[in-house]
C-alpha positions in Angstrom: 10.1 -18.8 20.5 6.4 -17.7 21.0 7.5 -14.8 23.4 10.5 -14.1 21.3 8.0 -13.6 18.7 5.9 -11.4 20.7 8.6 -9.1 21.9 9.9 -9.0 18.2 6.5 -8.2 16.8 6.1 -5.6 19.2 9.0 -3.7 18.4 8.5 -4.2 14.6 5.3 -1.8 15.4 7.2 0.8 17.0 9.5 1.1 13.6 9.4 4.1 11.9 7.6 3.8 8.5 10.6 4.5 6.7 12.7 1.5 8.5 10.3 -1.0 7.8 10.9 -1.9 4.3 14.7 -2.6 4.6 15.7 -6.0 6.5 18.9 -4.1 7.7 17.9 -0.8 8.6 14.9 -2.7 10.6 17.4 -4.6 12.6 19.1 -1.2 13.7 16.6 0.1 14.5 15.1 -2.3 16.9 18.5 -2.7 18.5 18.6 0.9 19.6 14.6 0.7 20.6 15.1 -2.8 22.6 17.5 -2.3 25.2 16.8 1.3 25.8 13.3 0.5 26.8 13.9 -2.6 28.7 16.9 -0.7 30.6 14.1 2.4 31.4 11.9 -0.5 32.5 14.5 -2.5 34.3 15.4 1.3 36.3 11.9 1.5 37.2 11.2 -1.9 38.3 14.4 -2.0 40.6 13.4 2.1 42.1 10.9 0.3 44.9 14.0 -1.7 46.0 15.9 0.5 45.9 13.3 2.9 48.1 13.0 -0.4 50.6 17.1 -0.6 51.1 18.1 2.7 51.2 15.4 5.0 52.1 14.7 8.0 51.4 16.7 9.0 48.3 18.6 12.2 48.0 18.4 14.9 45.5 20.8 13.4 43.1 19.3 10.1 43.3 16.1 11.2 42.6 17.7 12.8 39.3 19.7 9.9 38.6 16.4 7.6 38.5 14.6 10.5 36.6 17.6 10.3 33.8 16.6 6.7 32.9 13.6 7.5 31.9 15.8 9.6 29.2 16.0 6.2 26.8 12.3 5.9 26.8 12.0 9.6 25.4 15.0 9.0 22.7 12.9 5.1 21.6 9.5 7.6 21.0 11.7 10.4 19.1 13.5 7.7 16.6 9.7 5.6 16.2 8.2 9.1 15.4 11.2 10.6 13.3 13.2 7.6 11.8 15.8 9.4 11.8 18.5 7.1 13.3 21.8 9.1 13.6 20.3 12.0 15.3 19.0 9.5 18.3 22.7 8.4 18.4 23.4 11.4 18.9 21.0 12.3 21.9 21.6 9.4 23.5 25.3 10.1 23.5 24.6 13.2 25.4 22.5 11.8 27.8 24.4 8.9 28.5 27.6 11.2 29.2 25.6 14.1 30.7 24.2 11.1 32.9 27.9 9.8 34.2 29.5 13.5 33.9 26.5 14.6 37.0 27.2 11.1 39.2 30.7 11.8 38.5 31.4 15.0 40.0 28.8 13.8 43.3 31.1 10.6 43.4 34.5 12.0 43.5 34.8 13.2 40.3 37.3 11.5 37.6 38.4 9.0 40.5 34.6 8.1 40.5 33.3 4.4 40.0 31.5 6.1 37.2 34.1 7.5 35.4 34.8 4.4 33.2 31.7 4.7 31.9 32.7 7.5 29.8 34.6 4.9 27.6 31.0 3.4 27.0 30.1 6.0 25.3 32.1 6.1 22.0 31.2 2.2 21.9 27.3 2.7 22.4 28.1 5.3 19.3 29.5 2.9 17.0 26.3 0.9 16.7 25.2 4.3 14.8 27.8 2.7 11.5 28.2 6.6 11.0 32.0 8.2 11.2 30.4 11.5 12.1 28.1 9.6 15.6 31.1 7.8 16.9 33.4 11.2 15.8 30.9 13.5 18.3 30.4 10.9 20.9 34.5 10.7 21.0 35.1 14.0 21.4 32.0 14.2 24.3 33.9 11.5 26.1 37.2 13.7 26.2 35.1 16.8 27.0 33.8 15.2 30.1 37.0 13.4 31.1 38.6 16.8 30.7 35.8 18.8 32.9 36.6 16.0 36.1 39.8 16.7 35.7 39.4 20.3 36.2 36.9 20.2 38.9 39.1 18.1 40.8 42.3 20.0 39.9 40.8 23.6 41.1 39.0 21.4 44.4 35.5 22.2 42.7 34.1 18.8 43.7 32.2 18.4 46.5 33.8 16.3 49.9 32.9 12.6 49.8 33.8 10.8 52.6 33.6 6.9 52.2 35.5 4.4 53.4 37.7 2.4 51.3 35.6 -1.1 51.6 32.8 1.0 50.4 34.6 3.4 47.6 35.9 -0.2 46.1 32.8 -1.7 46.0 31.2 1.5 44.5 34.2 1.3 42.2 33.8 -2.6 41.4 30.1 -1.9 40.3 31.3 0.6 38.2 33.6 -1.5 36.3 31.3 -4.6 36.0 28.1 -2.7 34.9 30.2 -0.7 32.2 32.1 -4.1 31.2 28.2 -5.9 31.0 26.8 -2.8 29.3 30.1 -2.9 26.6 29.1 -6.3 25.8 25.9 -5.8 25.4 26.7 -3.4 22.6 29.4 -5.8 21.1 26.7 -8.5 21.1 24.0 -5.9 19.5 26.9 -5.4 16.6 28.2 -9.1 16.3 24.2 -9.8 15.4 23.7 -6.2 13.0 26.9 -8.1 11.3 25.5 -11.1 11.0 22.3 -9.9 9.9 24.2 -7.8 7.3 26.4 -10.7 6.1 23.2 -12.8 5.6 21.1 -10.0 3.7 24.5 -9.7 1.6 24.0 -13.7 0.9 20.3 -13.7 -0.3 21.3 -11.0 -2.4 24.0 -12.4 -4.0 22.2 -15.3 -4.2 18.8 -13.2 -5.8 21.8 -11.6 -8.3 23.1 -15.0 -9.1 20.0 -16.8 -9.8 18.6 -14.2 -12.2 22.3 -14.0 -13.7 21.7 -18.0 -14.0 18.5 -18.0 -15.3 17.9 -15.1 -17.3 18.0 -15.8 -21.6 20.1 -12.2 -21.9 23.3 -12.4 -21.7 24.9 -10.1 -18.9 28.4 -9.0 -19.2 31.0 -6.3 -17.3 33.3 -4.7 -20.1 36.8 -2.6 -19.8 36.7 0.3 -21.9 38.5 -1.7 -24.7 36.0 -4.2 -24.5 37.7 -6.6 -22.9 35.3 -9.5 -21.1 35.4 -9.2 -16.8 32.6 -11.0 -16.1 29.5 -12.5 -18.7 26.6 -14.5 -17.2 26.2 -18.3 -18.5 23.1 -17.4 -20.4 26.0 -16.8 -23.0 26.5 -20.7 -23.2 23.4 -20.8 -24.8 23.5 -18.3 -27.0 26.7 -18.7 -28.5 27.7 -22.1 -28.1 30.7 -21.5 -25.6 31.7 -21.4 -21.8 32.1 -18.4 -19.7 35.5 -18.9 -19.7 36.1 -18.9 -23.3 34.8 -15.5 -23.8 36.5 -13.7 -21.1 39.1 -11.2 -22.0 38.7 -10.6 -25.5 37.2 -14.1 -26.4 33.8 -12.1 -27.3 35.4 -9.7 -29.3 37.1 -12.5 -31.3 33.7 -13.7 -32.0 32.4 -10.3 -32.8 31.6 -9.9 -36.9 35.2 -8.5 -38.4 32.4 -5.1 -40.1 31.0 -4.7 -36.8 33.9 -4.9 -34.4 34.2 -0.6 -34.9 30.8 -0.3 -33.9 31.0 -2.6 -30.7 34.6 -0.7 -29.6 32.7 2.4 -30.2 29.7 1.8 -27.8 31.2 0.6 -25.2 34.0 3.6 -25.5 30.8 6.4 -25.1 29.0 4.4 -22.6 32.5 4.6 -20.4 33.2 8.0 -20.9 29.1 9.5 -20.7 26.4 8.5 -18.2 23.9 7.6 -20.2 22.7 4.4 -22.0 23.9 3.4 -25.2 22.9 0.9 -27.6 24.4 -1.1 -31.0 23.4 -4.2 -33.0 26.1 -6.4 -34.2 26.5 -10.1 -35.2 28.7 -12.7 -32.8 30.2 -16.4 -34.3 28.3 -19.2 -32.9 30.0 -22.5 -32.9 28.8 -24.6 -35.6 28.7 -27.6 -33.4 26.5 -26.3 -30.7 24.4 -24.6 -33.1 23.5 -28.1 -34.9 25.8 -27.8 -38.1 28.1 -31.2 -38.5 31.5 -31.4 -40.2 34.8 -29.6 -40.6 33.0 -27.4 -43.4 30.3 -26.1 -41.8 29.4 -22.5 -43.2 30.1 -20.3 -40.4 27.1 -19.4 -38.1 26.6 -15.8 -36.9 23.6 -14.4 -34.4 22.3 -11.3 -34.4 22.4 -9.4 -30.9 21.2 -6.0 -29.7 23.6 -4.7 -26.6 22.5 -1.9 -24.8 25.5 -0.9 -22.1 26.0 1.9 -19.5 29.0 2.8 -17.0 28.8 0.8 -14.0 28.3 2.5 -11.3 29.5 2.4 -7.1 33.0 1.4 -5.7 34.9 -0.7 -8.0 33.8 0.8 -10.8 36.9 1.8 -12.3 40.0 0.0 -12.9 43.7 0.9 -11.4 44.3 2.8 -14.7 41.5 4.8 -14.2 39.3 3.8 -16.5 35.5 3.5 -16.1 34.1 -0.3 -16.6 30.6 -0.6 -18.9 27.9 -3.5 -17.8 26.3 -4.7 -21.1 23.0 -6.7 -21.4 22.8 -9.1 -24.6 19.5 -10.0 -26.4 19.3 -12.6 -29.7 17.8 -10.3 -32.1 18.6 -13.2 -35.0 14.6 -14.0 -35.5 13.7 -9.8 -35.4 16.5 -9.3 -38.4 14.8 -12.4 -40.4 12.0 -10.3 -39.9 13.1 -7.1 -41.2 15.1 -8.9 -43.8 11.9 -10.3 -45.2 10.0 -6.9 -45.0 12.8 -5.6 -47.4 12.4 -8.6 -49.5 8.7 -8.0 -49.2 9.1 -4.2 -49.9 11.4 -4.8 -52.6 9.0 -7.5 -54.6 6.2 -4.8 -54.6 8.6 -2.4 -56.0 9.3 -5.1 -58.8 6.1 -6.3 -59.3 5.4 -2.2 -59.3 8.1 -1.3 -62.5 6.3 -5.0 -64.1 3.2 -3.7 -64.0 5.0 0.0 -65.7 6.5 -2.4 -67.9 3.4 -4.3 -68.8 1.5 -1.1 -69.5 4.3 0.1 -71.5 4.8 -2.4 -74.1 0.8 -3.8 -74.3 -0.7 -0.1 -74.3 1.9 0.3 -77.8 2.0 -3.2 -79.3 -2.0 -3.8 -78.7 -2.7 -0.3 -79.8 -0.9 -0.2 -83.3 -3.1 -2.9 -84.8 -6.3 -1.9 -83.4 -5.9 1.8 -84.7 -4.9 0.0 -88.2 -8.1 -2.2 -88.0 -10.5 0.4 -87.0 -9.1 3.2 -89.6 -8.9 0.8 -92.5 -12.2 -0.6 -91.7 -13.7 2.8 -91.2 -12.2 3.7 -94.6 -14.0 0.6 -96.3 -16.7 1.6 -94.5 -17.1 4.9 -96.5 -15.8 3.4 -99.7 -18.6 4.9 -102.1 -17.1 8.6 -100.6 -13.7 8.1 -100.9 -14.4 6.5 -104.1 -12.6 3.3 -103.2 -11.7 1.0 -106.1 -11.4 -2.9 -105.8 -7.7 -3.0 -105.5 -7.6 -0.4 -102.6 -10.0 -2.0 -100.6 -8.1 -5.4 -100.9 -5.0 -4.2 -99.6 -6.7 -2.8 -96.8 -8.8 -5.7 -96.2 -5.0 -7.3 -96.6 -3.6 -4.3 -93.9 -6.9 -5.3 -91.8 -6.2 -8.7 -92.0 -2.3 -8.5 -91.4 -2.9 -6.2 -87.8 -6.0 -8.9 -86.7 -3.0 -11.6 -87.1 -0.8 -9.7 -85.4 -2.9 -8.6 -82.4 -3.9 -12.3 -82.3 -0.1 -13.2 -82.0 -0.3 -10.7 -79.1 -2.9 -12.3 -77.3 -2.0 -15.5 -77.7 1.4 -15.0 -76.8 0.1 -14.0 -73.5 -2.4 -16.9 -72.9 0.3 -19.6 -73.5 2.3 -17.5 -70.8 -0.4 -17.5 -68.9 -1.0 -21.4 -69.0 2.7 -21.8 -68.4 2.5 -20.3 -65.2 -0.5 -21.9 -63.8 1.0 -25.1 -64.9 -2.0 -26.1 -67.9 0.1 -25.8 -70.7 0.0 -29.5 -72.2 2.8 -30.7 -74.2 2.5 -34.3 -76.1 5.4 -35.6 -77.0 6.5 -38.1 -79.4 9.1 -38.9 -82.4 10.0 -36.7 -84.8 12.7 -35.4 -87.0 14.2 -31.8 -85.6 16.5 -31.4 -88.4 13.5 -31.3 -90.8 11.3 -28.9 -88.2 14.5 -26.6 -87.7 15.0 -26.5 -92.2 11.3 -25.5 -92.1 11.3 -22.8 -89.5 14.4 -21.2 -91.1 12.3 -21.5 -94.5 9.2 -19.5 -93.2 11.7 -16.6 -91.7 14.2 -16.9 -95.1 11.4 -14.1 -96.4 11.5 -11.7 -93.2 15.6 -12.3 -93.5 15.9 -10.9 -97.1 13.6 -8.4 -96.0 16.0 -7.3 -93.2 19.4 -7.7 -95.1 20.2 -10.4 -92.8 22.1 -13.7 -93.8 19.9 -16.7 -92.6 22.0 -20.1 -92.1 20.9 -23.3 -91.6 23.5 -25.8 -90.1 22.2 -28.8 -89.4 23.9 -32.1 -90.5 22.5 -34.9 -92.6 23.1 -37.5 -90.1 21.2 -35.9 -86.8 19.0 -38.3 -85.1 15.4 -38.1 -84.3 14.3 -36.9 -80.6 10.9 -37.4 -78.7 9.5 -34.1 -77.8 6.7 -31.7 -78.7 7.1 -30.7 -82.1 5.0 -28.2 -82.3 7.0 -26.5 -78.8 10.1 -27.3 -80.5 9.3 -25.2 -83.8 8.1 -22.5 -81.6 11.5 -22.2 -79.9 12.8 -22.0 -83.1 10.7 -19.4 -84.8 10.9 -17.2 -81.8 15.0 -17.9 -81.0 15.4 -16.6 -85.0 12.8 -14.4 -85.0 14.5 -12.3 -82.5 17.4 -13.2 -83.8 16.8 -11.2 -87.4 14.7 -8.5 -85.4 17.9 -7.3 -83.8 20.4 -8.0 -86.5 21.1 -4.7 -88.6 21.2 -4.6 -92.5 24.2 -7.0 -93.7 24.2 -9.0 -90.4 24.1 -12.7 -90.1 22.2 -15.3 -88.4 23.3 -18.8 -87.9 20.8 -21.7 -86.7 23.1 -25.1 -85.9 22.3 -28.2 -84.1 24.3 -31.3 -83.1 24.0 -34.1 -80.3 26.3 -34.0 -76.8 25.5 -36.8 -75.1 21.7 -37.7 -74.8 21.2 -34.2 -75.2 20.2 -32.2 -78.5 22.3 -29.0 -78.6 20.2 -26.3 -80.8 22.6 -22.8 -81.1 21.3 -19.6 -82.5 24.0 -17.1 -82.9 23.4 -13.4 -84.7 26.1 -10.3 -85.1 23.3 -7.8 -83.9 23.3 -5.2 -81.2 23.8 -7.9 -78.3 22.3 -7.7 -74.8 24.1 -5.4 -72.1 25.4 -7.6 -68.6 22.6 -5.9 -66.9 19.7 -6.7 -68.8 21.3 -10.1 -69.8 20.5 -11.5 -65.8 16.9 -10.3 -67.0 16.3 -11.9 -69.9 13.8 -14.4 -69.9 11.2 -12.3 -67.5 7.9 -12.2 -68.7 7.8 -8.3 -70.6 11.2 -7.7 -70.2 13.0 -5.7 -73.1 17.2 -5.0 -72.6 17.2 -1.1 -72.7 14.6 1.3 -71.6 11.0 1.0 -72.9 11.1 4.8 -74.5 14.5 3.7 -76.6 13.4 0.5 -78.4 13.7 0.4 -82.5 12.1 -3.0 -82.4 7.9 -3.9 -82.0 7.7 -7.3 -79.4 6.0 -7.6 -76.2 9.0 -9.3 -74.3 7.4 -12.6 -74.4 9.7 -14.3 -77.2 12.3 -15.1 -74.8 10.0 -16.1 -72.0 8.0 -18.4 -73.7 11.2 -20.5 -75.1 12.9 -20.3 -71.3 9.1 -21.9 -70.2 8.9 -24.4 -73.5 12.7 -25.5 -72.4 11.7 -25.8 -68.6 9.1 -27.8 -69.4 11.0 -30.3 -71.0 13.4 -31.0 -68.7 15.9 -28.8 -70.6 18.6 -25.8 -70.4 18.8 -22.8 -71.9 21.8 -20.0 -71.5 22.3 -16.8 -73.2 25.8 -15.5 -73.9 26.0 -11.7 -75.4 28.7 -8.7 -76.1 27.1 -5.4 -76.7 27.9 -4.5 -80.3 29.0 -8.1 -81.1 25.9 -10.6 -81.3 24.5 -12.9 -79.4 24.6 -16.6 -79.3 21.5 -18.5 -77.9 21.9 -22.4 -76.7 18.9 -24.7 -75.7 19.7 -28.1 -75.1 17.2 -30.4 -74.8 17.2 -34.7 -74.1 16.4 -36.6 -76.8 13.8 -38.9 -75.3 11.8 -37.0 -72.9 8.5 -38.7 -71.1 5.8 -36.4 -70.0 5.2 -36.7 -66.1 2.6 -38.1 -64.3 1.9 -35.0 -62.8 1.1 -32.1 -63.8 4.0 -29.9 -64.3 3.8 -26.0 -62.5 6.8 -24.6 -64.5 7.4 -21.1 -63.0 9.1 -19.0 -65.1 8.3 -15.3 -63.1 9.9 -13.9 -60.5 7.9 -13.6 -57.4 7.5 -9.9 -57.8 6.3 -10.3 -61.3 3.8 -12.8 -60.9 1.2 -11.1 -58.9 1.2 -7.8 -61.7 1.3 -10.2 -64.6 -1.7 -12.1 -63.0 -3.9 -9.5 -63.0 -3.3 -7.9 -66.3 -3.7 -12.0 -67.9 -6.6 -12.1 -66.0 -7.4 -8.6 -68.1 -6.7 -9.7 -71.5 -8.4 -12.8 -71.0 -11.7 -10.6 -70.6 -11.1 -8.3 -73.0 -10.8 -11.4 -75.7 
């Protein structure tokens, strides 16, 4: 093994630069260097013999020694060149120039040397080129045909041997060309097996990144039909190899996206280039952890990028060019993106609630403040306007009336703002809401008449006490029929009923006013929200009425619901339990949407300074 070693070593270092790199080419190449050198050596060793049994040579042995040394020149020109086919090619030539010259000395095509000719087609097959073994064929024939034209036309020099000698001559010739042919068979036998084991580890390199890679590799007709798809599938989707072959992966392909698969693996047939689509595949429930028949149906996203497959066998009997695809999971880079649009799209709402917060507090805080400062200002200068005493108490009264009001404002916004943060304390305990809901209708019965609105009380004789907040509960009322009359026109009607369902007290406020579009009725409740546009409203409020009740009814325990018809009224229900314990902890009711929250923060934070 040691001198094997040696000799193989030594010949790697003769390799052209270019040959040494490829397991393959690197065997060819040192079977056309081996044997040529050790046959150059082999001639050299054996020409003192030779001298010491024959004497003195003649002329044509002297060439035919010389010629040997031929192989030796053609080993230097491949290690120098590389270039493989072309030293086929020579050494064609001089192995038939070489039995063409002993030939016609040796009786020409009746010559023990003849049959070597057949040798050299074989030696030119070890070249695995048509166009070698084509050349060395039709030198073969060429020589064959010039002996047998030199010996027709009695061109050939006389040779007289005996006949024990002439088939001894003709035995050697036989023998060394039969030795020399299997000497090449054995040189191709071994490039074969070489070959056949270089095609193993690479199949077997192929298959164990098929095996082990977490993309999914597939082979694809044009109609997306499944020839082959790595096992990495398994893990991605939930099923075999064999379930998704054919069109078992378009079957699992989302029904919206299935144009957009067809599609790119249609272009990446026909074009040359790489293509690439996103589209969502079924995943079995089962594999992916969901249990039970009604499982909600699980769907991964995947990014394929496919190409035409290129080489032999590329293309189908039909004609048709087959696509390799390589699968990725996208699923966790789409939750991504999905929450950057969620993300984008709360900064664009928490955008339009700051708009709206400016909006309605820049008008409602505004109006009071200019009425306190001009009235003031006027009282101020009372002795130049010539004020008497009943002017200056009705705008002490005006004064008076726009502090209450901007104090309404303000506090409206602080008991939202302890709502949200959780610190709004509620103390419940017994008390009569028939009697709190006749007294709340009572101090709005004024604003009513004022309005031209029909205020009706409906609540029976008989309706049982509750534990709550009382003074929550009459704030729900007051603001419920406060906006109730706001929005009611002139000859309008507003009904305030309550009755028990269940354990729970059922408090209805229903008004024939100008009703709440289907748009703005998903809104209502949002801190500052007013249905219709900001620029359009006929009616003062800072949007807080409703949001404050939804909050006062979260807090305890409760529902509320809002039912409305544009041009038809609106009917307001708030059921709340009639014995309701305060937790032990402290209760974070939040009524904002996360968009909202961060604006409204800020400008609490605001108003709290400013007061």
């Amino acid at each position: 093994m040691t001198v094997l070693k040696i000799i193989r070593d030594c010949l790697d270092a003769l390799l052209h630069p270019s040959a040494r790199y490829d397991a393959l080419t690197r065997a060819r190449h040192r079977a056309f260097i081996a044997p040529r050198l050790l046959g150059s050596l082999a001639a050299f060793a054996a020409f003192p013999l030779y001298l010491v049994l024959r004497g003195a040579p003649s002329a044509l042995e002297v060439v035919a020694f010389a010629w040997l040394i031929a192989p030796i020149l053609l080993s230097w020109f491949l290690s120098r060149t590389g270039r493989y086919e072309s030293a086929h090619v020579l050494s064609s030539l001089a192995l038939a120039c070489l039995v063409t010259a002993v030939a016609i000395t040796t009786g020409g095509i009746s010559s023990f040397a003849a049959i070597w000719l057949v040798v050299v087609p074989l030696e030119a097959a070890m070249s695995a080129s048509r166009r070698v073994v084509a050349f060395a064929a039709a030198l073969a024939l060429s020589c064959t045909a010039l002996l047998i034209a030199l010996g027709h036309f009695d061109l050939l020099p006389h040779i007289d041997a005996g006949a024990p000698k002439q088939g001894a001559l003709v035995a050697f010739g036989v023998a060394s060309a039969t030795l020399y042919a299997a000497g090449l068979a054995f040189s191709a036998e071994s490039l074969a097996r070489t070959s056949v084991e270089l095609l193993s580890q690479e199949e077997e390199r192929y298959r164990l990144l098929a095996l082990n890679m977490s993309d999914v590799i597939s082979r694809h007709r044009r109609n997306g039909a499944v020839q082959f798809i790595s096992p990495a599938a398994e893990i991605m989707l939930g099923a075999s190899a064999a379930q998704l072959l054919g069109h078992g992966l378009f079957d699992r392909v989302h029904v919206a996206d299935r144009p957009a698969y067809l599609t790119a693996l249609s272009e990446a047939a026909r074009g040359s280039e790489a293509g690439s689509v996103e589209f969502r595949l079924k995943r079995d429930a089962a594999r992916a952890g969901a249990h039970g028949p009604d499982s909600p149906v699980d769907f991964v996203w995947v990014e394929m990028r496919c190409r035409p497959l290129g080489g032999a066998g590329s293309v189908t009997d039909t004609g048709e060019a087959e696509v390799v695809a390589v699968m990725r999971d996208i699923t966790e880079r789409k939750m991504q993106e999905q929450a950057l649009d969620l993300a984008r799209s709360a900064a664009e709402a928490a955008d339009a609630a700051k708009t709206r917060f400016l909006a309605t507090m820049s008008h409602e805080l505004r109006t009071p403040l200019n009425a306190i400062i001009g009235f003031s200002e006027m009282i101020a200068r009372e002795d130049a306007l010539m004020l008497d005493a009943a002017r200056r108490k009705e705008y002490a009264q005006l004064i008076n009336d726009s502090g209450q009001h901007l104090l309404s404002v303000v506090n409206g916004i602080l008991d939202m703002s302890k709502m949200e943060t959780g610190n709004f304390e509620i103390s419940p305990e017994p008390f009569a809401p028939r009697a709190a809901l006749i007294n709340c209708c009572n101090l709005l019965a004024l604003k009513a008449r004022e309005n031209g609105v029909d205020l009706i009380a409906n609540a029976p004789q008989d309706l049982p006490g509750i534990t709550g907040d009382p003074r929550a509960f009459k704030q729900i009322v007051l603001n419920l029929v406060s906006n109730a009359i706001k929005f009611t026109e002139r000859g309008g009607r507003v009904t305030v009923g309550a009755e028990v369902d269940g354990s729970r007290l059922l408090l209805r406020v229903t008004d024939t006013g100008v009703g709440i579009a289907a748009d703005d009725l998903k809104r209502i409740g949002d801190p500052f929200f007013q249905a219709g546009k900001t620029y359009q409203r006929r009616h003062e409020g800072t949007g807080l009425g409703l949001s404050i009740v939804k909050s006062l009814v979260a807090l305890h325990a409760g529902e509320l619901t809002v039912q409305s018809k544009v041009d038809e009224g609106t009917t307001v229900v708030v059921a709340l339990p009639l014995v309701f314990e305060k937790p032990q902890a402290a209760c974070n009711i939040t009524m904002l949407t996360p968009a909202s929250r961060p604006a409204l923060e800020d400008q609490i934070v605001q108003v709290k300074k400013s007061a």
